[in-house]
N, C-alpha and C positions, 0 to 999 in steps of 0.2 A: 537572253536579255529581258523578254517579257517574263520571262518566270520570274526574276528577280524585282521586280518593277519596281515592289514594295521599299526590298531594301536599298535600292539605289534612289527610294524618294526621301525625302529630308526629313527631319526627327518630328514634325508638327505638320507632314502629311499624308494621309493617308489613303493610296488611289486618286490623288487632285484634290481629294478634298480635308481643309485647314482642320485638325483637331488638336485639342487639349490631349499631352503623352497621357491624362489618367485612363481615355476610351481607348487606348488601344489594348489594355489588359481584358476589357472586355468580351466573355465569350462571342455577341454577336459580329465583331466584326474580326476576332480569329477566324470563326465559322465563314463568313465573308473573303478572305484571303485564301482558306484551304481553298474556297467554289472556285475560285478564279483560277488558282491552280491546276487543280483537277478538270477543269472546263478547258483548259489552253492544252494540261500533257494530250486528253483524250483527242484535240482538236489533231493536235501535230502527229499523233499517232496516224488519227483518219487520214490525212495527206497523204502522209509519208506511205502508205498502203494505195492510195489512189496512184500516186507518181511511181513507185513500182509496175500494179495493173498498165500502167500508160505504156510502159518501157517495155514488159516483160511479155505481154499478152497482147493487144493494139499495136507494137512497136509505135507506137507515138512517140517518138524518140523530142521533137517541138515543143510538145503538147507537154511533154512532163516536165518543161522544163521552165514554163509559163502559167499555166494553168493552177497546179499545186499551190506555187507560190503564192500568186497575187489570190486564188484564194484564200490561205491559211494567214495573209497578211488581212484580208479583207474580216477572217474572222476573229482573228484576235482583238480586232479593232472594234467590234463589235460586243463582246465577251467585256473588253475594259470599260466599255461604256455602261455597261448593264450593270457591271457592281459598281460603278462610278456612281449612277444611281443610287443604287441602293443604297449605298455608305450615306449618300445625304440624305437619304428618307430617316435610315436611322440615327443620323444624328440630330436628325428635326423630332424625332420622335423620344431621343434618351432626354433632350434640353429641357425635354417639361417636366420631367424628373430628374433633377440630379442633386436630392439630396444630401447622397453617399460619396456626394465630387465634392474635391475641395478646388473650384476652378478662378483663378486670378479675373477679376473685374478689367473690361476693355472699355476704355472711353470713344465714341465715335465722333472723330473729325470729319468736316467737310471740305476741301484744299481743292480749291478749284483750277489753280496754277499744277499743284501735282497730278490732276487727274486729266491736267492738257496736255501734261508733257507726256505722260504715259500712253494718252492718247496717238500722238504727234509720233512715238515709236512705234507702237502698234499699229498705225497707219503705213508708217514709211518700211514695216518690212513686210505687212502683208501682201504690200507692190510687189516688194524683192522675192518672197514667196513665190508668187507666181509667174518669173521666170522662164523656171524649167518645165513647165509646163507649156508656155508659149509656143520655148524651143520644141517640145515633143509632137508639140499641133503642127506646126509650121513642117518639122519634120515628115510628120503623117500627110502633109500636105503635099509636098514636094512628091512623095513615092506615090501618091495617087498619079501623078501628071506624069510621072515617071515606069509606071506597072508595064505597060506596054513594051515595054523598051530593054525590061530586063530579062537577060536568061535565062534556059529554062532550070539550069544549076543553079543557086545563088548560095552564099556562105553565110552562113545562121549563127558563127562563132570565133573571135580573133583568142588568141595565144598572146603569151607575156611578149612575145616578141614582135605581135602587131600583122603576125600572117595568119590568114583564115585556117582554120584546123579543124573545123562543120560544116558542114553542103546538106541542103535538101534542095528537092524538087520546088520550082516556083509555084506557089498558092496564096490565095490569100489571107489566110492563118500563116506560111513561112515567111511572110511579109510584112503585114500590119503585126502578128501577134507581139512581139518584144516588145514594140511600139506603143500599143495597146496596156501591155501589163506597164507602163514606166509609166502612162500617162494613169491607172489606176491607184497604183502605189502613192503617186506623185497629189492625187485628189485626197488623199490616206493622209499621208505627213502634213498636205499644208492643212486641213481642216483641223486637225489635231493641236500642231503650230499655232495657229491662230486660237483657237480655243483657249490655247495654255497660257498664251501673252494675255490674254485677258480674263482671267483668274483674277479674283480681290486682292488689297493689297493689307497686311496688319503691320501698322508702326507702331512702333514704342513713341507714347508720349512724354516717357522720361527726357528723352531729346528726339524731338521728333525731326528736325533740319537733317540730324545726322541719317536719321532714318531714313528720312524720303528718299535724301542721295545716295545711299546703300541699296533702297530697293531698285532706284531709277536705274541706278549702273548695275544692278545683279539682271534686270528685264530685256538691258541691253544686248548686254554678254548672252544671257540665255537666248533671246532671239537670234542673233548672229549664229549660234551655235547651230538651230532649226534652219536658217539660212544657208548652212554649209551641208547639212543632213539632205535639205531636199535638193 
């Protein structure tokens, strides 16, 4: 799904950020797209050879199933950002030349009602964002008060059917780690989430009412959507 990022982002975005469809013919930011590619397969490779090592050599059989992840999640996320950058440095840097664009003039409005209500969502779900996060703490919380108390077996793994099907030895890696990796993922998505609900907004001044209200109910839906993600 990260590999594809691009093509599953909208025709006028590029990496997060807003461009006119003439920059994307552009070598530097094809050059830009391969980086990110090559920078995420090489990433998934590394893992995917570490979580092996874990398994095969360590028997860390826990660890590989923890560890891997919330890394290669941690550095994807990291990778997107860095050519996230970059895409805007260069499109700060193509705008002061763009003779060779043929690019449609924006008028900028100031909509102080549109920019509270957008506000007003972006508020009310970065609450809802953080959630599952509470739950994970509050979680981690309980199993602290609770460490003492558990076996020295304990089950690391349910089945579709809701019966444990992995047992390790009780430690505090077979205990907090799950725990640990949901609440890391979980700082991943909503920082991200958040981030993305508050991207600029570009209306058409042709009609701009209809506009507002298209973008207002598209930020909705798309928040609700990171709401159900995290």
């Amino acid at each position: 799904m990260m590999y594809f990022t691009q093509a599953l982002s909208g025709k006028r975005q590029f990496y997060s950020v807003s461009l006119n469809s003439d920059y994307f013919t552009k070598e530097e930011f094809k050059s830009l797209d391969k980086k990110f590619k090559l920078l995420l397969t090489i990433g998934f490779i590394a893992f995917i050879i570490i979580t092996l090592i874990s398994i095969y050599i360590f028997k860390a059989y826990l660890a590989s199933s923890i560890i891997p992840i919330l890394g290669f999640c941690i550095y994807q996320f990291i990778i997107f950002v860095y050519i996230h950058n970059k895409v805007k440095t260069k499109k700060k840097d193509l705008s002061l030349e763009i003779n060779d664009l043929e690019l449609q003039r924006t008028k900028i409005i100031l909509d102080t009602d549109f920019i509270n209500e957008k506000n007003r969502i972006i508020k009310k779900y970065s609450i809802l964002f953080l959630a599952p996060l509470i739950v994970n703490i509050l979680v981690s919380i309980y199993l602290s008060t609770q460490y003492n108390s558990l076996p020295d077996i304990i089950p690391t793994h349910w089945g579709f059917s809701g019966q444990p099907d992995a047992f390790s030895q009780k430690s505090f890696f077979s205990v907090f780690g799950i725990v640990l990796m949901s609440i890391g993922i979980g700082i991943i998505i909503y920082t991200s989430s958040v981030n993305s609900l508050k991207s600029r907004a570009k209306l058409s001044y042709v009609n701009i009412n209809e506009s507002k209200k298209a973008h207002l109910n598209y930020l909705s839906k798309i928040a609700f959507t990171f709401f159900i993600l995290n």
